[in-house]
SELO-645899 format. One record per residue (C-alpha): residue in three letters; chain; x, y negated, z negated. Coordinates in steps of 0.05 Angstrom, whole numbers, padded with zeros to 5 digits. Each point is the difference from the previous one (the first is absolute). Layout:
BEGIN
{r Ala; c A; x X; y Y; z Z}
...
# end
This chain:
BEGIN
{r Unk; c A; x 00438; y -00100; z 00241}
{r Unk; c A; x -00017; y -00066; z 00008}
{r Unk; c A; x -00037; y -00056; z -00054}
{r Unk; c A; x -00056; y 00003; z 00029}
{r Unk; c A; x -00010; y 00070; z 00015}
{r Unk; c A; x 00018; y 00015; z -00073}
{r Unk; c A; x -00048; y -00056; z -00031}
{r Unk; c A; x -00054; y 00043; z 00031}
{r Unk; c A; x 00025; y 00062; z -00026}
{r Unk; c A; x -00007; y -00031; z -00074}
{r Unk; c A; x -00060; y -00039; z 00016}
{r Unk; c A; x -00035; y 00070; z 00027}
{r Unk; c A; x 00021; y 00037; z -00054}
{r Unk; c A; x -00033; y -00040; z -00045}
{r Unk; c A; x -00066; y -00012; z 00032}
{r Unk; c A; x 00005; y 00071; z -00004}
{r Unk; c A; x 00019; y 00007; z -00079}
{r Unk; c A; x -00050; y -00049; z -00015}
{r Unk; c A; x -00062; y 00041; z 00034}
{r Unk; c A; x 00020; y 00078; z -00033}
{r Unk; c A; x -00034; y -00004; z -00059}
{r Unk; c A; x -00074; y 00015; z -00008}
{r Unk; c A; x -00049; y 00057; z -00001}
{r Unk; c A; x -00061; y -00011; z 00050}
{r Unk; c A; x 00045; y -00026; z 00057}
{r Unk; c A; x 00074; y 00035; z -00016}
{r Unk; c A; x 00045; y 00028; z 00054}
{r Unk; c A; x 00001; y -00015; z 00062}
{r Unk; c A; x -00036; y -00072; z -00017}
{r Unk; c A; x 00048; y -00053; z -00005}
{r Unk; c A; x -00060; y -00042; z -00007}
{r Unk; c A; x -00015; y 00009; z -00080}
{r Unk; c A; x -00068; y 00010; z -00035}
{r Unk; c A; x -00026; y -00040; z -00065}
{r Unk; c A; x -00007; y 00066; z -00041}
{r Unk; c A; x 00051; y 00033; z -00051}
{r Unk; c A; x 00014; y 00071; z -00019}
{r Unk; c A; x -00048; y 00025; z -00069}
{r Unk; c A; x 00033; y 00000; z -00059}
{r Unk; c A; x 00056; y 00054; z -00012}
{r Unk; c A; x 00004; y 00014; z 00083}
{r Unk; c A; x 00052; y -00023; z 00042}
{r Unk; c A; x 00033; y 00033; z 00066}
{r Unk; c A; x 00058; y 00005; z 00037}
{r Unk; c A; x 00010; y -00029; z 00077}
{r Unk; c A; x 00048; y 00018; z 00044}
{r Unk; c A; x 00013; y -00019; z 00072}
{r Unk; c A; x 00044; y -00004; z 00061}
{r Unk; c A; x -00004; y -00069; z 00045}
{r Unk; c A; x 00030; y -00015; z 00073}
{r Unk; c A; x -00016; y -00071; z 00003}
{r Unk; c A; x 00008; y -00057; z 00049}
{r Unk; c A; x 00075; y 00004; z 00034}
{r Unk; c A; x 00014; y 00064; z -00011}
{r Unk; c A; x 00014; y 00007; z -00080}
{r Unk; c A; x -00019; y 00054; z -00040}
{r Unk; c A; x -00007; y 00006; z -00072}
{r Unk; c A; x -00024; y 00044; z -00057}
{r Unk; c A; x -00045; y -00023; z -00060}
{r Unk; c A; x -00023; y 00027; z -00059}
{r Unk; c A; x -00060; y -00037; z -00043}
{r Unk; c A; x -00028; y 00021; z -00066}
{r Unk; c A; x -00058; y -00027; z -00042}
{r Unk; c A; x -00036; y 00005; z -00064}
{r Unk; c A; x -00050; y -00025; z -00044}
{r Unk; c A; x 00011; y -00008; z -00070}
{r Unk; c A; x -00058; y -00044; z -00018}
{r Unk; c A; x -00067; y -00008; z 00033}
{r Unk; c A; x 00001; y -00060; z 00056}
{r Unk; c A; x 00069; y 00004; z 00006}
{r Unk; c A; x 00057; y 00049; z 00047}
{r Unk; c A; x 00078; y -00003; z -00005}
{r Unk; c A; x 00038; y 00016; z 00065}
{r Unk; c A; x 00067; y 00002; z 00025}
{r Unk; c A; x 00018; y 00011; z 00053}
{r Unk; c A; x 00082; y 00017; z 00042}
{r Unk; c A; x 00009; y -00003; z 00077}
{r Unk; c A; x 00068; y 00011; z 00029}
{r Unk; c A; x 00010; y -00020; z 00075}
{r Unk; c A; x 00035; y 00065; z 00024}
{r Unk; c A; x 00054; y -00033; z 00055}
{r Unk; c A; x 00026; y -00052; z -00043}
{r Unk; c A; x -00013; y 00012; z -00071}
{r Unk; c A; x -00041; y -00054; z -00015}
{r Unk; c A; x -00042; y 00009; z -00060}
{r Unk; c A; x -00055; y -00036; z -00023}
{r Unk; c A; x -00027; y 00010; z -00075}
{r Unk; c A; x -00072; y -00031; z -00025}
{r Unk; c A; x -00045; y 00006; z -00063}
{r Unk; c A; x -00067; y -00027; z -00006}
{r Unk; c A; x -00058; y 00004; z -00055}
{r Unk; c A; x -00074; y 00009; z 00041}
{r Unk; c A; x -00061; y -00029; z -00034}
{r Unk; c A; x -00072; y 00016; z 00015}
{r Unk; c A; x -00032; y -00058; z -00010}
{r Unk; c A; x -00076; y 00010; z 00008}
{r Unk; c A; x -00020; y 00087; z 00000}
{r Unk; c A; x -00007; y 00038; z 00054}
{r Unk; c A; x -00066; y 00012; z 00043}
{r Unk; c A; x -00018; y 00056; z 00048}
{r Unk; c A; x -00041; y -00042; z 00036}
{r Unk; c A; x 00021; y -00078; z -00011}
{r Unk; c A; x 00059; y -00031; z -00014}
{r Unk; c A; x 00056; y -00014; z -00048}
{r Unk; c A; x 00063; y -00050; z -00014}
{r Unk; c A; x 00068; y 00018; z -00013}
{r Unk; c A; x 00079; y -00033; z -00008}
{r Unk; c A; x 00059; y 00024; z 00002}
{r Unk; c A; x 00062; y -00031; z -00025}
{r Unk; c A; x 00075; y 00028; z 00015}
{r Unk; c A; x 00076; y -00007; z 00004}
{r Unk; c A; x 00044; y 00032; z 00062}
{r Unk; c A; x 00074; y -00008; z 00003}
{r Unk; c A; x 00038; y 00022; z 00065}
{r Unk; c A; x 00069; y 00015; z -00001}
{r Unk; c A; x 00050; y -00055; z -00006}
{r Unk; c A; x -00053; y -00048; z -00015}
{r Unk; c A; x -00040; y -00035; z -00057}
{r Unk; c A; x -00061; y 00029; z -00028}
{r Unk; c A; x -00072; y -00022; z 00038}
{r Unk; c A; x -00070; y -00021; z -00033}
{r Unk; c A; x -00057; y 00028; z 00045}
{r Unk; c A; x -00073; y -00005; z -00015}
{r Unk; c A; x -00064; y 00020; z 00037}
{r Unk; c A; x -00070; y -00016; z -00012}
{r Unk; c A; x -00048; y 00066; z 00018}
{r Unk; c A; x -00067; y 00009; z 00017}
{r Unk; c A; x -00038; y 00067; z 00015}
{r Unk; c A; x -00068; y 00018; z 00031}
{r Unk; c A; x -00031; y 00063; z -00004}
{r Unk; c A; x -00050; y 00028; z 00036}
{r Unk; c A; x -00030; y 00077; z -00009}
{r Unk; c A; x -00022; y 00004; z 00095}
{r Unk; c A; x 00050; y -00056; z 00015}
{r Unk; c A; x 00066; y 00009; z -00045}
{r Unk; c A; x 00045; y -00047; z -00036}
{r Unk; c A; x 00023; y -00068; z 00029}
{r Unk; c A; x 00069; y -00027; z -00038}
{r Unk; c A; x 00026; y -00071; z 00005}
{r Unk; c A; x 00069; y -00019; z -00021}
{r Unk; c A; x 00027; y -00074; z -00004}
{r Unk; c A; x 00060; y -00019; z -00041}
{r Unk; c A; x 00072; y -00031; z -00004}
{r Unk; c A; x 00076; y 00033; z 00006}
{r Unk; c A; x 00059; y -00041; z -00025}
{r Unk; c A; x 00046; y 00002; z 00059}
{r Unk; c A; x 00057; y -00041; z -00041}
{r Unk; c A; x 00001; y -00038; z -00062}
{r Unk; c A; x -00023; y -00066; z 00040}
{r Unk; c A; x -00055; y 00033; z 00058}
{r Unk; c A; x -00061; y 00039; z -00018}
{r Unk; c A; x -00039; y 00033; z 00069}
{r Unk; c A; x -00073; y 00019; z -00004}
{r Unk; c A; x -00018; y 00067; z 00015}
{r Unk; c A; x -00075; y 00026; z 00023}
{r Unk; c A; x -00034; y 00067; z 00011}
{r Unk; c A; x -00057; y 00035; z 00027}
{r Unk; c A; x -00019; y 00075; z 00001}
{r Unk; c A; x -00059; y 00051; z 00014}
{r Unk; c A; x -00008; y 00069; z -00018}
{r Unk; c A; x -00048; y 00048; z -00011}
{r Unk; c A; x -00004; y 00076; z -00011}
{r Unk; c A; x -00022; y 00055; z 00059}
{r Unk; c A; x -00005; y 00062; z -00037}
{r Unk; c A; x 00070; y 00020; z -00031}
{r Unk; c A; x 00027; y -00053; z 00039}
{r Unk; c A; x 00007; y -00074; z -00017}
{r Unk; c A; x 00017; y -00047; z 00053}
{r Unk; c A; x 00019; y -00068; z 00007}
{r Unk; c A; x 00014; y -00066; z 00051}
{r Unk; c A; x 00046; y -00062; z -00036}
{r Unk; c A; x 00030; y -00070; z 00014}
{r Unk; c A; x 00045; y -00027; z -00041}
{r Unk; c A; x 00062; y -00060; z 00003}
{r Unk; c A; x 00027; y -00056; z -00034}
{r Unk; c A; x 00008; y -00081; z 00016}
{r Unk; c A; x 00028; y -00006; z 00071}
{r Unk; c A; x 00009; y 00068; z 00013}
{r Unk; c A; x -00031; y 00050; z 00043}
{r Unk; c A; x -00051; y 00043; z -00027}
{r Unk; c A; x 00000; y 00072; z 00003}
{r Unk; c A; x -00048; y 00045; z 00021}
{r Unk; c A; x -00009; y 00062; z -00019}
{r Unk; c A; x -00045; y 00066; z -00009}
{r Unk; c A; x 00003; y 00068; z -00040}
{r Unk; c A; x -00021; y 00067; z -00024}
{r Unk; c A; x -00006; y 00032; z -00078}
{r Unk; c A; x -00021; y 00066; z -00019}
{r Unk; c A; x 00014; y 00046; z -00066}
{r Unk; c A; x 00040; y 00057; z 00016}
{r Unk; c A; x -00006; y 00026; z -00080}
{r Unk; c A; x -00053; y -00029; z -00052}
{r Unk; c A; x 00054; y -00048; z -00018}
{r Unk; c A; x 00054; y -00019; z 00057}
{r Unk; c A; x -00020; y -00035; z 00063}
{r Unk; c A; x 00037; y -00001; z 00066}
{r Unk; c A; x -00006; y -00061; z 00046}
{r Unk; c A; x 00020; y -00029; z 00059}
{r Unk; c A; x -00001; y -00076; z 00028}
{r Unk; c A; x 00007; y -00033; z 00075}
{r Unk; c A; x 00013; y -00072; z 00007}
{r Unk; c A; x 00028; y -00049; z 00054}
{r Unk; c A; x 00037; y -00070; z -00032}
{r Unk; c A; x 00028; y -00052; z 00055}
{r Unk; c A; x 00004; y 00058; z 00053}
{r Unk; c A; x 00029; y 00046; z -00042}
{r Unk; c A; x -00025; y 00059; z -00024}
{r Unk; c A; x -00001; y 00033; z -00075}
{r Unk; c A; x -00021; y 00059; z -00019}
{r Unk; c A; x 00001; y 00029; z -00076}
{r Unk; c A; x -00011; y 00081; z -00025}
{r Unk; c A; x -00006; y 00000; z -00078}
{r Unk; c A; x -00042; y 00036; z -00058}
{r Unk; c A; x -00029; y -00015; z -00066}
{r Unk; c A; x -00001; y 00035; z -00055}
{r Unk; c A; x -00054; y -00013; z -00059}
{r Unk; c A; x 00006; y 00015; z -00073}
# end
């Protein structure tokens, strides 16, 4: 595998990390939403990624919130060809509450360490609008540590909104100097708590696709 091939393999897999954890958005969004689980609740994501060139990889994400305002999450992704693994934790903080028809701040700030390398400082500034006819508009914009001496912005843009058991969405989302990727998905509960859901997207010709579920407790 070549540098370059596997710097986007790291730099993926934490774009993805760093989007996993919230409640309105969730799975398949990697675009994330500025609201927290309720107090006590947390779930459990799990997912299965073919990304650009070819790689595939299993992650598993859980969350909780111990205090109003604020959700824990980890989250472990293991590229399945090579090995690589890439481990983060992050503390997410709603800022301003929740509306069901306006809009809302949140932050997120997080660690990720891939294999073989030093740990990474991420954070990401989010902000939600919802809408009761229209849906819910999220907007992402933050920074990754890429090595002790470069930090890389990273951006992100997402729709979704709910047709009958089904929630669908469209998103854009990349980081400084990079292509953006496009993407669009499909959630739906299959039992009153576990959701199944599946994700389409297209980065610098490439195709990625994702199957995962969530579980909620």
């Amino acid at each position: 595998m070549s540098t370059q091939n596997q710097w986007s393999q790291v730099l993926f897999l934490l774009l993805g990390l760093s989007g996993m954890f919230s409640v309105q958005a969730g799975r398949p969004l990697t675009v994330d939403d500025a609201s927290v689980n309720d107090v006590g609740e947390g779930h459990v994501e799990g997912w299965w990624t073919r990304a650009p060139h070819g790689s595939r990889s299993w992650t598993v994400a859980p969350a909780y919130a111990p205090m109003q305002n604020v959700e824990l999450g980890a989250g472990l992704a293991r590229e399945q060809k090579t090995g690589l693994e890439t481990l983060n934790v992050q503390a997410k903080f709603r800022i301003t509450p929740s509306q069901e028809n306006g809009c809302n701040v949140g932050a997120v700030l997080g660690t990720a360490r891939t294999t073989g390398e030093a740990s990474k400082g991420y954070v990401n500034a989010l902000f939600s609008c919802n809408h009761a006819t229209l849906g819910s508009l999220h907007t992402n914009l933050g920074a990754l540590d890429v090595t002790s001496h470069q930090r890389i912005g990273t951006w992100g843009l997402a729709w979704e909104r709910a047709y009958g058991d089904i929630t669908a969405h469209v998103e854009v989302y990349g980081q400084q100097q990079g292509k953006p990727t496009w993407a669009t998905g499909l959630r739906t509960s299959i039992l009153p708590k576990l959701q199944l859901d599946t994700s389409i997207g297209r980065q610098g010709g490439q195709n990625l696709l994702t199957l995962g579920t969530k579980w909620m407790f």
